[in-house]
C-alpha positions as CSV (number, residue, x, y, z in Angstrom):
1,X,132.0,131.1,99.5
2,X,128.7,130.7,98.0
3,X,125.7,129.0,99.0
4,X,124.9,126.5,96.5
5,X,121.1,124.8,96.2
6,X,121.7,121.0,96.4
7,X,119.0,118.0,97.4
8,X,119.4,116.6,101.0
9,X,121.3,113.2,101.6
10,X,118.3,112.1,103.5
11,X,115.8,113.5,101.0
12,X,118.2,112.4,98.4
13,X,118.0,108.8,99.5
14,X,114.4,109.2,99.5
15,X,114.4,109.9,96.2
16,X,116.3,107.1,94.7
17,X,113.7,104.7,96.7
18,X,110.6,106.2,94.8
19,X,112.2,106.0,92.1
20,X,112.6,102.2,91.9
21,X,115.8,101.5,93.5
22,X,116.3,99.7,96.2
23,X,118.5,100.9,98.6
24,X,119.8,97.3,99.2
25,X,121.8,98.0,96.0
26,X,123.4,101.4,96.4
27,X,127.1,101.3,95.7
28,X,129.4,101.2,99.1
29,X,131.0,104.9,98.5
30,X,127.0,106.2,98.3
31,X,125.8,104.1,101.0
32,X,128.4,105.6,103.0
33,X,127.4,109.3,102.1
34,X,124.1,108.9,102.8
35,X,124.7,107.2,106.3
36,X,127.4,109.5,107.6
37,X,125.2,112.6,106.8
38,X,121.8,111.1,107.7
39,X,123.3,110.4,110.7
40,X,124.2,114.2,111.5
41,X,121.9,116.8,113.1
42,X,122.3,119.9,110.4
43,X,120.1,121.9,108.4
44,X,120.7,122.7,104.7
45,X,118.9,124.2,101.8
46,X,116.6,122.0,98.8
47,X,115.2,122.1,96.1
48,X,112.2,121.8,98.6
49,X,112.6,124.3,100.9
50,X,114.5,124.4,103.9
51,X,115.0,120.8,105.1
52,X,116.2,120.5,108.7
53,X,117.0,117.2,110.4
54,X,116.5,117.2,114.0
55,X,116.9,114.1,116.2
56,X,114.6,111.3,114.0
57,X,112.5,114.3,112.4
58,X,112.6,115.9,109.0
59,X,111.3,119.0,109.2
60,X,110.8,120.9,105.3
61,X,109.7,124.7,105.6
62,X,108.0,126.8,103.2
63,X,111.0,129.3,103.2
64,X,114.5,128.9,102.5
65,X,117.2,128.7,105.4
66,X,120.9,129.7,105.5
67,X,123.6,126.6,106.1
68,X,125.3,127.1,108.8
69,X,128.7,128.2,107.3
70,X,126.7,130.7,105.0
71,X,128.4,134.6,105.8
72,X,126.1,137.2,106.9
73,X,126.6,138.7,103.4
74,X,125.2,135.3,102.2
75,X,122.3,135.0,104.0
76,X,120.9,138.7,102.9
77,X,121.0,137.8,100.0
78,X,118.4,134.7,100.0
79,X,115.2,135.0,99.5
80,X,112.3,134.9,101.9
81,X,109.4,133.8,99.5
82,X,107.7,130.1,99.4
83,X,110.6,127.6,98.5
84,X,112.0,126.0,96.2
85,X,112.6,127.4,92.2
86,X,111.6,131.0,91.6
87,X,108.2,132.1,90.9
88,X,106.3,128.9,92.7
89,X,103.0,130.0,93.7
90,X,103.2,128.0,97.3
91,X,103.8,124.9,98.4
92,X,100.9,122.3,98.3
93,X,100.8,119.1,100.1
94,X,99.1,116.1,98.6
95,X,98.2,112.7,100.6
96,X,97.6,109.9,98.3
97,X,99.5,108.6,94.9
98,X,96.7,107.3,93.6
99,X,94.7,108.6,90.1
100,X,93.3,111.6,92.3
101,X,96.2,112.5,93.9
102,X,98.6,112.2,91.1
103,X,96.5,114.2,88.6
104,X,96.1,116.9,91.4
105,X,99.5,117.0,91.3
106,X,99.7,117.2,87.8
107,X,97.4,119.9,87.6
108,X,99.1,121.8,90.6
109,X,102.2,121.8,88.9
110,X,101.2,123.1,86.2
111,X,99.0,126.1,87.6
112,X,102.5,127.0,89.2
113,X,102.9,125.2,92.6
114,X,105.5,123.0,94.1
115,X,103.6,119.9,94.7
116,X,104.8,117.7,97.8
117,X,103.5,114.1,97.2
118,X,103.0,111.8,100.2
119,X,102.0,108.1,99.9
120,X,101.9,105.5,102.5
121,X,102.6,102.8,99.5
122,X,105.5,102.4,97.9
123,X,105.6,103.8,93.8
124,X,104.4,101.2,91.6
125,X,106.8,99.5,88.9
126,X,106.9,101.2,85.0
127,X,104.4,99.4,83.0
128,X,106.1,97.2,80.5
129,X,105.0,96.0,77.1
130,X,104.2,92.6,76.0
131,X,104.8,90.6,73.0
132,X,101.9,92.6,71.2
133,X,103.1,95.6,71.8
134,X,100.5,96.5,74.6
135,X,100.4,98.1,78.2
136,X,101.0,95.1,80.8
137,X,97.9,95.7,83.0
138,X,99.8,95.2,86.6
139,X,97.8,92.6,87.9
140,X,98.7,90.8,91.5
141,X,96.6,87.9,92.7
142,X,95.6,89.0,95.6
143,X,96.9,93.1,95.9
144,X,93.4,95.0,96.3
145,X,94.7,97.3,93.9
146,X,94.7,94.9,91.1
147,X,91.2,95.6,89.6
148,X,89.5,97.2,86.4
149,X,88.2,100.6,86.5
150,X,85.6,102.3,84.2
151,X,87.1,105.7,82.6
152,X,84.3,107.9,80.8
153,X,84.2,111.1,78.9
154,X,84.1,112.4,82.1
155,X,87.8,111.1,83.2
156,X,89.0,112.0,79.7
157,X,88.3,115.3,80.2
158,X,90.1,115.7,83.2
159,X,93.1,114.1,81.9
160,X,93.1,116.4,78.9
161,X,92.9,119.3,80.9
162,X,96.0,118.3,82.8
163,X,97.4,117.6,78.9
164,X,97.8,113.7,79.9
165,X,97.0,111.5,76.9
166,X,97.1,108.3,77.9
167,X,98.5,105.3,75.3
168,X,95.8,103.5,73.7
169,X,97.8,100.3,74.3
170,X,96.3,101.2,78.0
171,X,92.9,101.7,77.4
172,X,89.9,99.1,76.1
173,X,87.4,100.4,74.6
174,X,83.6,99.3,76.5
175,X,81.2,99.4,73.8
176,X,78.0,98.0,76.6
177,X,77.6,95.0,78.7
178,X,76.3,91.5,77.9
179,X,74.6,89.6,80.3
180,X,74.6,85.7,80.6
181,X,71.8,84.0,81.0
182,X,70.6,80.3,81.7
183,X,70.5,78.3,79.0
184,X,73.3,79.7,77.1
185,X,71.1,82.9,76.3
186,X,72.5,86.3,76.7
187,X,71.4,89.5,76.6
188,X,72.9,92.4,75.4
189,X,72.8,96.4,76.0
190,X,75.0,98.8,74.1
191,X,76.0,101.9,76.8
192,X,75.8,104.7,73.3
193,X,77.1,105.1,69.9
194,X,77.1,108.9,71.0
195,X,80.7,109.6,70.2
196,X,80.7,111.9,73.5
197,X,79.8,109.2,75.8
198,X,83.3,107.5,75.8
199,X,83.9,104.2,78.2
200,X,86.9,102.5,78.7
201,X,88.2,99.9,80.6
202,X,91.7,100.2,82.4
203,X,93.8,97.8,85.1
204,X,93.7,100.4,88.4
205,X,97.7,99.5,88.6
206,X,98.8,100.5,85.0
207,X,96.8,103.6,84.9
208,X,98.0,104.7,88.5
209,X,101.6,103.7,87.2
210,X,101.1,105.8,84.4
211,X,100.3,109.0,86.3
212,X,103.3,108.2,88.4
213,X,105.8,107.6,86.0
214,X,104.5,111.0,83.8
215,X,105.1,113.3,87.1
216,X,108.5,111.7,87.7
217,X,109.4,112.6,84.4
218,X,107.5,116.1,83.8
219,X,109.0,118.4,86.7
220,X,110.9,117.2,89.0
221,X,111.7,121.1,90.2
222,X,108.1,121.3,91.2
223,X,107.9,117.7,92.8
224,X,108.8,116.0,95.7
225,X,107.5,112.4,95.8
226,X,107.8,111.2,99.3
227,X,106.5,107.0,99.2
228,X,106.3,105.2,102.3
229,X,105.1,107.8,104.4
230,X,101.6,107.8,105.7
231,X,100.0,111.2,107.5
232,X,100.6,110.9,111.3
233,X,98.6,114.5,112.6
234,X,98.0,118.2,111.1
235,X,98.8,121.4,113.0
236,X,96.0,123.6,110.7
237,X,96.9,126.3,112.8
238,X,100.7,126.6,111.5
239,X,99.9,125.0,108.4
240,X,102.0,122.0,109.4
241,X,101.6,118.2,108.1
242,X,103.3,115.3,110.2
243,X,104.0,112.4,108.0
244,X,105.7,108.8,109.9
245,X,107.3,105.9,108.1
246,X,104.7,103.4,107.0
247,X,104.0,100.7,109.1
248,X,104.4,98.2,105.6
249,X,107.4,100.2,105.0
250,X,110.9,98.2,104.8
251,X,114.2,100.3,104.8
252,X,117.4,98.6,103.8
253,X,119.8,101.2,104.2
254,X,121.8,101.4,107.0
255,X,121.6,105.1,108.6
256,X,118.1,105.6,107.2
257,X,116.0,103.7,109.7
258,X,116.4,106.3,112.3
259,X,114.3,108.5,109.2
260,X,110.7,108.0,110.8
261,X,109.3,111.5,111.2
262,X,108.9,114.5,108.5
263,X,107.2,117.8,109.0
264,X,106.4,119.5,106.1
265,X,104.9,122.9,106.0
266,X,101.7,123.9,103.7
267,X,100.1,126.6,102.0
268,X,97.4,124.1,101.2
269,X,97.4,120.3,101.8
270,X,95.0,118.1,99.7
271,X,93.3,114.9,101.0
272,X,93.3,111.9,98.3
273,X,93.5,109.6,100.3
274,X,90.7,107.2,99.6
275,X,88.1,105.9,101.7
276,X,89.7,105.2,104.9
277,X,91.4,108.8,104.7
278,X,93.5,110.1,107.6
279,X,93.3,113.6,106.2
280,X,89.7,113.5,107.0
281,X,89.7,111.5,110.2
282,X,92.1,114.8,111.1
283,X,89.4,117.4,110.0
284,X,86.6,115.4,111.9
285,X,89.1,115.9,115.3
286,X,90.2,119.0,114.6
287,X,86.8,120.7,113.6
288,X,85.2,118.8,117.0
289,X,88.5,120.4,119.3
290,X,87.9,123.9,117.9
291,X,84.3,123.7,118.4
292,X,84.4,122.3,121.8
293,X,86.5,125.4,122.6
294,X,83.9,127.5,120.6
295,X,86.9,128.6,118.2
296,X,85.5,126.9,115.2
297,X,86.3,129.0,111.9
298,X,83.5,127.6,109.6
299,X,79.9,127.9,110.2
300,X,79.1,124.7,109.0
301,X,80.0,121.2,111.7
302,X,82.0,118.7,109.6
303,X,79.8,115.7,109.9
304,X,80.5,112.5,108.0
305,X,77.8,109.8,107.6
306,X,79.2,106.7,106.6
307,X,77.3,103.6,105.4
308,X,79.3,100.5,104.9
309,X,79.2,98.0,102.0
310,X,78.1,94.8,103.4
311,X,79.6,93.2,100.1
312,X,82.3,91.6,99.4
313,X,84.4,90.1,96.3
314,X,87.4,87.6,95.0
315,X,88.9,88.0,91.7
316,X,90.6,86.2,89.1
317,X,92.3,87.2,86.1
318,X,93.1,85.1,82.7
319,X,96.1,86.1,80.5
320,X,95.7,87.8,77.3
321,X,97.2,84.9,75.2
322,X,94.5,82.4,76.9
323,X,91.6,84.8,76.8
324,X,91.6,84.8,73.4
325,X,91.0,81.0,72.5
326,X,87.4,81.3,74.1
327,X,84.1,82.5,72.7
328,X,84.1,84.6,75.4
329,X,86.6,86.9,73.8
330,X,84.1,87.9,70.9
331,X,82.4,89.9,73.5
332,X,85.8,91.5,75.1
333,X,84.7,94.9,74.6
334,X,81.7,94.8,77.1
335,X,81.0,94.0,80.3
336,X,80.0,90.6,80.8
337,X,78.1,89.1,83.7
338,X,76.8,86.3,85.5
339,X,73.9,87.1,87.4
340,X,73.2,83.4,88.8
341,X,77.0,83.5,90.0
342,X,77.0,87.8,90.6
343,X,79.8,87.8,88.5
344,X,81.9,90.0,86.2
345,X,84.1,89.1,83.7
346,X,85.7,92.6,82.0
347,X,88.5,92.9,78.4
348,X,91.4,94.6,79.6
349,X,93.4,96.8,76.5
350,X,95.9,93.9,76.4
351,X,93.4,91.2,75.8
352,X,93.3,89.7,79.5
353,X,90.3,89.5,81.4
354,X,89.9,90.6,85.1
355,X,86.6,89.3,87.1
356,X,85.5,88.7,90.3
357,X,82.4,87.6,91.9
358,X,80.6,88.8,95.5
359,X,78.0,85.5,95.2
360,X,77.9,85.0,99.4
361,X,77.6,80.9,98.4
362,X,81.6,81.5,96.9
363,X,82.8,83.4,99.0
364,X,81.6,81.6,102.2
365,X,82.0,78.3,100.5
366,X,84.3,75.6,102.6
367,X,85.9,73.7,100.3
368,X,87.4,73.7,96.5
369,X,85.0,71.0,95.7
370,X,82.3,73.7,96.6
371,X,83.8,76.2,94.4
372,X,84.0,73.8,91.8
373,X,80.6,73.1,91.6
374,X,79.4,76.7,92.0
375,X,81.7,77.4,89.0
376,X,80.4,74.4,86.6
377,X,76.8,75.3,87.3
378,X,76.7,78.4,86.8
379,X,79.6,79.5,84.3
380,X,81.0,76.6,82.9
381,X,83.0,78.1,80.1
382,X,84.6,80.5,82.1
383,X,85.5,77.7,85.0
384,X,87.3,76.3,81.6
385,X,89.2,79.3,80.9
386,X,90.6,79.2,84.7
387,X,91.5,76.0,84.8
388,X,94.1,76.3,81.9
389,X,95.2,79.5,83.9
390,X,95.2,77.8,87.2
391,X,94.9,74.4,87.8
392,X,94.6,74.7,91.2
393,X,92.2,77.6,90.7
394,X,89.3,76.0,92.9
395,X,91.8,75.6,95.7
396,X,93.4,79.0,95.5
397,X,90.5,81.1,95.2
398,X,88.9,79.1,98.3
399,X,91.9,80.7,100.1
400,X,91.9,83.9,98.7
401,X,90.5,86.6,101.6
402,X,87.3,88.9,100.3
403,X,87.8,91.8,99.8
404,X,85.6,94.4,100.9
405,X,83.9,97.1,98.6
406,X,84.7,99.9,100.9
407,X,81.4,102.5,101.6
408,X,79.6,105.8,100.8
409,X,81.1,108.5,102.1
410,X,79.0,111.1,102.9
411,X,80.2,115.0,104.4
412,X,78.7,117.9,105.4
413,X,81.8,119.9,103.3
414,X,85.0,118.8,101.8
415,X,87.0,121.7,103.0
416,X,88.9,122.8,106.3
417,X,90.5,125.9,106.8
418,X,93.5,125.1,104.0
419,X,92.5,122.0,103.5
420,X,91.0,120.3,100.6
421,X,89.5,116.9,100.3
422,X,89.0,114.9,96.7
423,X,87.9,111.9,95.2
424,X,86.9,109.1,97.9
425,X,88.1,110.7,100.5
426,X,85.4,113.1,100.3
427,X,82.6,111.4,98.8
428,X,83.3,107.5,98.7
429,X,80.9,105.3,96.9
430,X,79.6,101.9,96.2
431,X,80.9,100.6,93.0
432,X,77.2,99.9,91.0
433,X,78.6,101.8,87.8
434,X,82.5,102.1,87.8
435,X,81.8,106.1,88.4
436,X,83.8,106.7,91.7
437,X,87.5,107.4,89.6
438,X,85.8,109.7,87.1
439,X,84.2,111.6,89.6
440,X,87.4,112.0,91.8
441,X,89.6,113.0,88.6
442,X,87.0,115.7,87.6
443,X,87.5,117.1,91.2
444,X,90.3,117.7,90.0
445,X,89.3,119.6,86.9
446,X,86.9,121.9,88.8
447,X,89.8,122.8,91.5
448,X,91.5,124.2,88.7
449,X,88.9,125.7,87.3
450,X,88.5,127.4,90.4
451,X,92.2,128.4,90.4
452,X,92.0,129.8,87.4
453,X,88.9,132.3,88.2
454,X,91.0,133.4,91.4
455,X,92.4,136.4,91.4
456,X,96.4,136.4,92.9
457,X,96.8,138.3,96.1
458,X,100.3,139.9,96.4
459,X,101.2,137.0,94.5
460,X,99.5,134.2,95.9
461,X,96.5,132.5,95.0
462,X,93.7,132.8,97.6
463,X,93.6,129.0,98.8
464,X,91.3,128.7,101.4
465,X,88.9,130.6,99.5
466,X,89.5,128.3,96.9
467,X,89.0,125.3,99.1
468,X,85.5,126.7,100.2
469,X,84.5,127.1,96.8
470,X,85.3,123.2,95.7
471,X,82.7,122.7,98.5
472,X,79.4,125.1,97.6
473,X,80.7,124.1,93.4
474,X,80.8,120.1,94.8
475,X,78.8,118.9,96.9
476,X,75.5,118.7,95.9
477,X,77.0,117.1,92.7
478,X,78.7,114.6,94.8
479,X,76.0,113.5,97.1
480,X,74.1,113.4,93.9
481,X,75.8,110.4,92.2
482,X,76.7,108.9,96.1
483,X,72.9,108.6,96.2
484,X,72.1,107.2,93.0
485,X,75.1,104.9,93.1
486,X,73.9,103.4,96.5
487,X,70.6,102.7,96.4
488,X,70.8,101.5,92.4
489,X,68.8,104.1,91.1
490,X,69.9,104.4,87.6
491,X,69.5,100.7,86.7
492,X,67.2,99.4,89.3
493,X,67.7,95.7,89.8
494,X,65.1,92.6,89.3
495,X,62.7,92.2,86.7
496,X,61.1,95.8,86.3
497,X,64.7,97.3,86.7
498,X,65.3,95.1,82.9
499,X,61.9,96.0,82.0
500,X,62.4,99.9,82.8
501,X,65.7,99.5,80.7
502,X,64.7,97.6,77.7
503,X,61.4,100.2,77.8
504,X,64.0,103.3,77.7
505,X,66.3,101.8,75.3
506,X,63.7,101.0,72.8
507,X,62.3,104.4,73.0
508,X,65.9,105.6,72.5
509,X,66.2,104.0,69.3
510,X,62.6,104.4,67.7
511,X,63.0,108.1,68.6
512,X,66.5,109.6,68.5
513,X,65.6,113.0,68.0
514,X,63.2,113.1,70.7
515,X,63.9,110.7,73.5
516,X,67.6,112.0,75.1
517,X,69.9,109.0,75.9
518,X,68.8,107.7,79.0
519,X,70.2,108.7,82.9
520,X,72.3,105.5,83.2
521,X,74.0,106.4,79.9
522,X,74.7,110.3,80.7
523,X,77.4,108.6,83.1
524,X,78.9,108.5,80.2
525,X,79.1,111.8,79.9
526,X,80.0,115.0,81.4
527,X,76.6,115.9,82.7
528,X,76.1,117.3,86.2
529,X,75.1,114.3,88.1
530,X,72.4,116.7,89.7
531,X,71.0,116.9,86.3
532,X,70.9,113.3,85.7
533,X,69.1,112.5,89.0
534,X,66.5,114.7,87.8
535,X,66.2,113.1,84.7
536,X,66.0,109.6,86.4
537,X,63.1,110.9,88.0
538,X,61.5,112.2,84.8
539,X,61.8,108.7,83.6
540,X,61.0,106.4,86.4
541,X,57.6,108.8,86.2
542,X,57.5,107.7,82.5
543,X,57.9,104.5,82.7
544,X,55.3,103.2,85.7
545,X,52.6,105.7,83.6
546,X,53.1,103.8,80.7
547,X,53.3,100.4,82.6
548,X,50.3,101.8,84.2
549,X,48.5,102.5,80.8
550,X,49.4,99.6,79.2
551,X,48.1,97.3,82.1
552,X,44.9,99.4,81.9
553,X,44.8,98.9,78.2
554,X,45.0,95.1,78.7
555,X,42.4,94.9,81.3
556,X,39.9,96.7,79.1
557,X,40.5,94.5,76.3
558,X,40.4,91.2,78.1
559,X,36.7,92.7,79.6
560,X,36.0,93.3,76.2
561,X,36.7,90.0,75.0
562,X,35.1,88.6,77.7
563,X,31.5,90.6,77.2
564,X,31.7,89.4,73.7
565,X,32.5,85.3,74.8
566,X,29.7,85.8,76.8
């Protein structure tokens, strides 16, 4: 008889859970299927690769396996190369669903690999539409997730590469920033009119939805999509990632919960993990074992220096219908802010706002009446806006937990034998300019890039190669913008940080053709950030020698004056 390819009932059940379904709801005749042969030692063949069940462990292989009643004649004839369809360059393991992780999937896919995709969330919801025909923006009070992210030209980039386009019912155009100011003034900086230096403003939970939903429905031959499993150790020696059911994990159906283990087997596995990665925690351990026992493969210690964000923030969000009765919404494409209050207040494409404020006074404040007062004095109109949203605003944001803004990541290389790491996992940083997506999404534009210039061995694409290569092409880049993000360095704060602005502006629009847009707006852009550090420099230097002229200037002039009085 002949072997026939089919999915795994366990892996099968797996699949209609990341999905959307919940398992809760799967007829009795498939319930029953899935329960009597999850619940059966046997190995059979996938579109994954050889899945074998052993005890509570999955264990998915690079190469294909014979079923157990497959003839001798059978089994000679299957092939011996990476799983799953034909021609797949390897198998690639990738930790984290979120924009980094899913575009490097994307990407991987396309270049030619089957793309395992682990997550220790569960796959976010399809984004709906609302009455006007725009992208629901996935907010949940109080999911850490639920924020606004900048996407630049840089971002745009990398999504076009991967041939994403994403819906511009998503995406809300940022023309600059408006800041609030006592006395009802307000003052306002426009980022560029360059049409290269694109800014946008998207909900982190639609646009990571997005990416989601696109792989689910791209290739599915090429994907496996694995949510609720979190990274548990990795065997770099035999290529070998151990992945455990989530701790925040809930399985409803019967015969399943026994499903806590899966080994999965890598040609190259890809850290996205975000800042708290356990793909690096694993490279720190591993790289200290192996040099302990003076084994070590790279030449370079992995060292990470990590330097926490003592801030913290709440948030708030106002509906699209109610954002639009205040004056407020004239300004809804820019970023507005409080500075008395430390506050944001950002347009989302479907005419909400998000905000959120990291003043210590609200956060640590003890009682609604506090908050209420905080709010009044210091944004009035926009304490208006919440309480139509929430009447009970003062109360519920007194409860809400702050949430912390995470830390700068620095390492000493983002690579481990076959191991890659991206985006925050490798070089976390403090959010001072919304750049930490962009640069993890055009991580994953250069890895390609570095595909592409690799030449195929017998086949295969020389991986770890390719890994090292992200790191020497990366990483003075990346502690580049880590840098400038966390010690403000491209808009300094306080009165000569406005002063250094409004100086650099000016100059931009007296002399277009001469003065370059400024550092802070090359963010904007697709600029090496190593580039734009220097060019910080170049201007800092500018602008203290003309501070330091024009205070000389003055000085001379009042002597003058004087010498004439007298």
């Amino acid at each position: 008889m002949a072997m026939e390819l089919f999915e795994s009932p366990v892996l099968m059940s797996l699949n209609y859970q990341q999905r959307g379904y919940n398992p809760s709801h799967f007829s009795p005749s498939l319930k029953a299927f899935l329960s009597f042969h999850s619940s059966s030692s046997s190995t059979s063949t996938s579109a994954y690769g050889c899945c074998t069940r052993s005890g509570s462990s999955i264990i998915i292989s690079r190469r294909l396996a014979v079923t157990a009643s497959s003839s001798p004649s059978t089994a000679s004839t299957i092939p011996q190369d990476p799983a799953s369809p034909p021609h797949v360059l390897g198998n690639v393991v990738v930790v984290g669903a979120g924009p980094a992780g899913c575009l490097m999937a994307h990407y991987l896919i396309r270049r030619g690999f089957f793309v395992h995709l682990f997550e220790r969330r569960l796959a976010l919801p399809t984004c709906k539409m609302n009455a006007d025909n725009k992208n629901e923006q996935l907010y949940v009070r109080g999911d850490t997730r639920s924020y606004t992210m900048l996407l630049t030209s840089r971002a745009m980039k990398a999504l076009e590469g991967a041939d994403i386009q994403l819906p511009h019912s998503l995406l809300g155009s940022l023309v600059g920033s408006c800041v609030h100011l006592s006395e009802g003034k307000m003052r306002k900086f426009d980022y560029s009119s360059d049409p290269d230096l694109q800014s946008y403003g998207v909900s982190r939970n639609a646009f990571v939805a997005y990416l989601q939903q696109t792989l689910f429905e791209r290739d599915t031959d090429h994907l496996s999509t694995n949510f609720g499993w979190e990274l548990k150790e990795i065997d770099d020696t035999n290529r070998l990632a151990t992945f455990q059911r989530s701790a925040n994990y809930i399985d409803d159906c019967e015969g399943l919960q026994q499903q806590h283990e899966m080994k999965v087997e890598f040609d190259l596995l890809v850290g996205a993990d975000g800042v708290s990665s356990k793909v690096r925690a694993e490279l720190l351990r591993l790289d200290a074992i192996q040099r302990a026992a003076g084994n070590a493969t790279e030449n370079l210690p992995l060292s990470l220096k990590f330097l926490q964000n003592p801030e913290f923030y709440k948030s708030f969000h106002i509906r699209p219908a109610l954002a639009k009765t205040s004056p407020l919404y004239k300004d809804h494409n820019r970023v507005q802010s409080w500075p008395s209050l430390n506050m944001l207040l950002v347009g989302m494409a479907d005419g909400s706002f998000w905000g959120g404020s990291k003043k210590a006074d609200l956060l640590n404040a003890s009682s609604a009446s506090e908050v209420e007062t905080l709010f009044k004095g210091n944004a009035p109109e926009v304490y208006d806006l919440l309480l139509k949203e929430n009447p009970n605003f003062a109360e519920d944001f007194l409860k809400q937990p702050a949430i912390s803004f995470g830390g700068a990541v620095l390492l000493s290389r983002f690579h481990h034998k076959n191991v890659l790491l991206i985006g925050d996992a490798a070089h976390s940083m403090f959010p001072s300019y919304g750049t930490g997506c962009n640069v993890a999404l055009e991580d994953c534009l250069l890895f390609d890039q570095i595909l592409q210039e690799s030449k195929p061995v017998h086949g295969k694409f020389p991986l770890r190669p390719a890994a090292a290569e992200f790191t020497r092409r990366r990483l003075c880049d990346a502690h580049a913008i880590v840098e400038m993000n966390t010690n403000f360095m491209l808009f300094p704060r306080g009165f000569l940080g406005y002063l250094q602005m409004l100086f650099l502006t000016t100059l931009r629009k007296w002399f277009p053709a001469v003065i370059k847009p400024t550092s802070y707006q090359l963010l904007w852009s697709t600029v090496p950030f190593e580039k734009i550090r220097h060019q910080k420099h170049k201007e800092i230097f500018l602008f203290y020698t003309a501070l330091l002229l024009t205070s000389t200037l003055v000085v001379l002039i009042a002597l003058s004056i004087l010498q004439v009085l007298h």
